[in-house]
Backbone bond lengths (Angstrom), bond angles and torsions (degrees), N, CA, C in turn:
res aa  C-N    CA-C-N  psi(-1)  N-CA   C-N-CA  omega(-1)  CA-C   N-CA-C  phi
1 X - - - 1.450 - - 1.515 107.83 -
2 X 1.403 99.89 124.74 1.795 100.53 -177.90 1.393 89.15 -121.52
3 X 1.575 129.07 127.69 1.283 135.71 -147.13 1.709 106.06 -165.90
4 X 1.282 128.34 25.91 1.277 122.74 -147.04 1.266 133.35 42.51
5 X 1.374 127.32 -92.52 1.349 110.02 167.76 1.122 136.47 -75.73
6 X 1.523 111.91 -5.35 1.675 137.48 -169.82 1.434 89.60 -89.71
7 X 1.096 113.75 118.51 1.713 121.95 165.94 1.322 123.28 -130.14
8 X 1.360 125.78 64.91 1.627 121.09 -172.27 1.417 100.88 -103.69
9 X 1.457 126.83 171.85 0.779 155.18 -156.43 1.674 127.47 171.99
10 X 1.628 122.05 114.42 1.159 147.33 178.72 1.246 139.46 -118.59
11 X 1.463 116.43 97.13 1.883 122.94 -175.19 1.430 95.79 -90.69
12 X 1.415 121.08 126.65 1.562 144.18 165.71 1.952 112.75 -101.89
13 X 1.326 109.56 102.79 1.334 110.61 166.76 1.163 113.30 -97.30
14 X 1.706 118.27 113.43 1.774 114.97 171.61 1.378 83.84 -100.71
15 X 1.362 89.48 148.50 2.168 116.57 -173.98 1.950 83.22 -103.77
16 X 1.339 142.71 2.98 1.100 134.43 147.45 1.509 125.27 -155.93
17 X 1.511 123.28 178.97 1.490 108.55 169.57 2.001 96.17 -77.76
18 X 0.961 144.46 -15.07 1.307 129.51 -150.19 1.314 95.88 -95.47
19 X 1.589 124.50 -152.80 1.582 141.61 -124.40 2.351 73.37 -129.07
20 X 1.541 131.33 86.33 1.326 109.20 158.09 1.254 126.41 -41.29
21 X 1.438 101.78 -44.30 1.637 83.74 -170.63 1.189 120.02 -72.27
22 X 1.329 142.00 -16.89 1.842 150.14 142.55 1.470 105.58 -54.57
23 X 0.925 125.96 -4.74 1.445 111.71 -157.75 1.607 89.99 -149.14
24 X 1.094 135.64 98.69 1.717 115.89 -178.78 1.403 93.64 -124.74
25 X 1.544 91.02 145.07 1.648 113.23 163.95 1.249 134.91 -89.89
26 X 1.292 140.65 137.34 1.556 139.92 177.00 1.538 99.95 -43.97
27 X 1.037 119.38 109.84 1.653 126.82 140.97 1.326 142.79 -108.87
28 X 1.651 126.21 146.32 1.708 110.64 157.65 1.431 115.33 -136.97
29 X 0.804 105.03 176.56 2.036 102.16 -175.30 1.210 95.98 -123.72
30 X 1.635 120.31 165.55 1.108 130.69 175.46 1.600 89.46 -131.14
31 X 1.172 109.59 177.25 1.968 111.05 154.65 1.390 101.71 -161.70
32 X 1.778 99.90 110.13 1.030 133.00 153.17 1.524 123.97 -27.11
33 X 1.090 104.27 -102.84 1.353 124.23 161.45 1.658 144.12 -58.64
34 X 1.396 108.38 -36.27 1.505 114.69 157.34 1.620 108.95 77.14
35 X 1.604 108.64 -4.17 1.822 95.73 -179.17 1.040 116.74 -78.04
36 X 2.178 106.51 -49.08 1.437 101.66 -170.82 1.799 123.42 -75.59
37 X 1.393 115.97 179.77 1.299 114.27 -172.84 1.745 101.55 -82.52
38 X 1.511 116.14 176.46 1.243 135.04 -160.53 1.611 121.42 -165.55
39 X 1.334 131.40 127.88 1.043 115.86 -168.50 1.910 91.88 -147.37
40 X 1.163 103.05 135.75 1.282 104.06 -159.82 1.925 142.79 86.16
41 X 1.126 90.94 4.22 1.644 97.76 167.11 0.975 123.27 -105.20
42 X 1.370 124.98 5.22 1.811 113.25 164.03 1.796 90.88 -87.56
43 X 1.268 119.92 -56.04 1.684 102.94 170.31 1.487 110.41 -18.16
44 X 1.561 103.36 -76.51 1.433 109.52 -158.41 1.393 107.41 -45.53
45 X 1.396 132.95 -35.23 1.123 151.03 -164.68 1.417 100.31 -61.11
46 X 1.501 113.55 -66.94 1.541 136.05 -155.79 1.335 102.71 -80.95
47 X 1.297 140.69 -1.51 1.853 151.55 -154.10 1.508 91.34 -137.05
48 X 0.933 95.96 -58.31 1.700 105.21 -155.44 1.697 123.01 81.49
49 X 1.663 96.43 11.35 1.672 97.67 -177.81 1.463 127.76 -125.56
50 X 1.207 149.02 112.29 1.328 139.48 -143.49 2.248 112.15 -85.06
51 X 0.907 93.48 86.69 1.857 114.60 -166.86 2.088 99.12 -58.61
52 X 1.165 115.46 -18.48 1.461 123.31 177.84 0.922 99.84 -120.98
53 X 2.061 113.70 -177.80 1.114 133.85 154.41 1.570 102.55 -75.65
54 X 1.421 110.83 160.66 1.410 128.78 174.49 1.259 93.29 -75.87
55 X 2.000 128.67 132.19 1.226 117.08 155.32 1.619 113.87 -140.81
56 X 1.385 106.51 125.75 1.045 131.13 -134.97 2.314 90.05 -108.08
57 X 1.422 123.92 120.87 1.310 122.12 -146.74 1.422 100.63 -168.73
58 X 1.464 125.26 149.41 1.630 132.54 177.13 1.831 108.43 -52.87
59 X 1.009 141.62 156.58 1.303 118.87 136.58 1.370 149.62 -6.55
60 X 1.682 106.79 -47.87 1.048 100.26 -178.63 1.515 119.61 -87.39
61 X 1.640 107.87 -23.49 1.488 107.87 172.46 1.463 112.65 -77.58
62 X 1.077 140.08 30.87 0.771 122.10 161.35 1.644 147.82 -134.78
63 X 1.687 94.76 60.53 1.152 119.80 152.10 1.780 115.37 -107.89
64 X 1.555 91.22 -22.71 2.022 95.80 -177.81 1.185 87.28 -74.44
65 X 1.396 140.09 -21.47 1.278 117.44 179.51 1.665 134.31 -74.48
66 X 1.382 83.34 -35.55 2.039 100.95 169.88 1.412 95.33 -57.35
67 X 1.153 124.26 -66.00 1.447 132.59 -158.79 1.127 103.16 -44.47
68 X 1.569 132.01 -38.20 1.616 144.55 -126.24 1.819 69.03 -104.89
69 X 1.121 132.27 -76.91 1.394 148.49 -166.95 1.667 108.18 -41.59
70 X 1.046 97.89 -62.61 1.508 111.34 174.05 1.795 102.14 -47.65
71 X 1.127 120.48 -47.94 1.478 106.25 -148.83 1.912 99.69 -92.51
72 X 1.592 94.58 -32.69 1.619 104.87 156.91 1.602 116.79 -34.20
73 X 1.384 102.62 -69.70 1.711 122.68 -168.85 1.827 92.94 -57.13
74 X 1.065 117.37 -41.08 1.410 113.47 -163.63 1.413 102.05 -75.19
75 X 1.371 122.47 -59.82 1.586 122.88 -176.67 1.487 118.50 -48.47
76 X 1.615 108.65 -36.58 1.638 108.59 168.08 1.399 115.26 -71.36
77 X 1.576 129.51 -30.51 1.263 132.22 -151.55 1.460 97.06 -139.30
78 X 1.997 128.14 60.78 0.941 113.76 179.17 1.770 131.69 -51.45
79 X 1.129 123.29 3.80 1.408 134.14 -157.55 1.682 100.85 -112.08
80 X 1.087 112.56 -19.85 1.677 115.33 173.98 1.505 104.96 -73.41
81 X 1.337 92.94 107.84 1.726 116.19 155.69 1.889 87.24 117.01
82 X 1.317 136.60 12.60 0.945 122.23 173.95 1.509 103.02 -130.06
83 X 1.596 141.76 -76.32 0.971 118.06 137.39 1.393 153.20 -83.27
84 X 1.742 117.46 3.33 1.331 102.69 158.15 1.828 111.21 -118.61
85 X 0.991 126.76 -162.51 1.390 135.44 -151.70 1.552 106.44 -70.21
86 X 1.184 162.24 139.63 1.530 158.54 165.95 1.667 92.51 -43.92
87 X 1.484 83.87 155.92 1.453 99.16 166.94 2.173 116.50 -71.91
């Protein structure tokens, strides 16, 4: 969004066209740099499998972004977080 003072901006990596979280891929993270924020790489770490798209966002978006993911993963996969594992 280029808006004058509104300046956001959002890169989305899907690792396929299908459903990740049914379908998960081998992943690992490294961190380079260590400034910006992160949500989801001790998972990735502890699984070794990437359950979302990668989404790539300023600091500040990025908790609307988990949320955005989370509620995605849930509407396709109503049963995540009740009988199978959280996203």
């Amino acid at each position: 969004l280029d808006d004058g003072a509104v300046q956001t901006g959002v890169t989305v990596i899907r690792p396929h066209r299908g459903d990740p979280f049914l379908h998960k891929v081998p992943a690992a993270a490294s961190v380079v740099n260590g400034f910006g924020k992160s949500i989801g790489l001790v998972q990735v770490e502890e699984l070794g499998v990437l359950e979302t798209p990668i989404a790539l966002t300023n600091t500040f978006g990025v908790a609307a972004l988990a949320q955005a993911q989370i509620r995605a993963a849930i509407k396709a996969n109503p049963r995540i977080g009740r009988e199978w594992p959280t996203v």
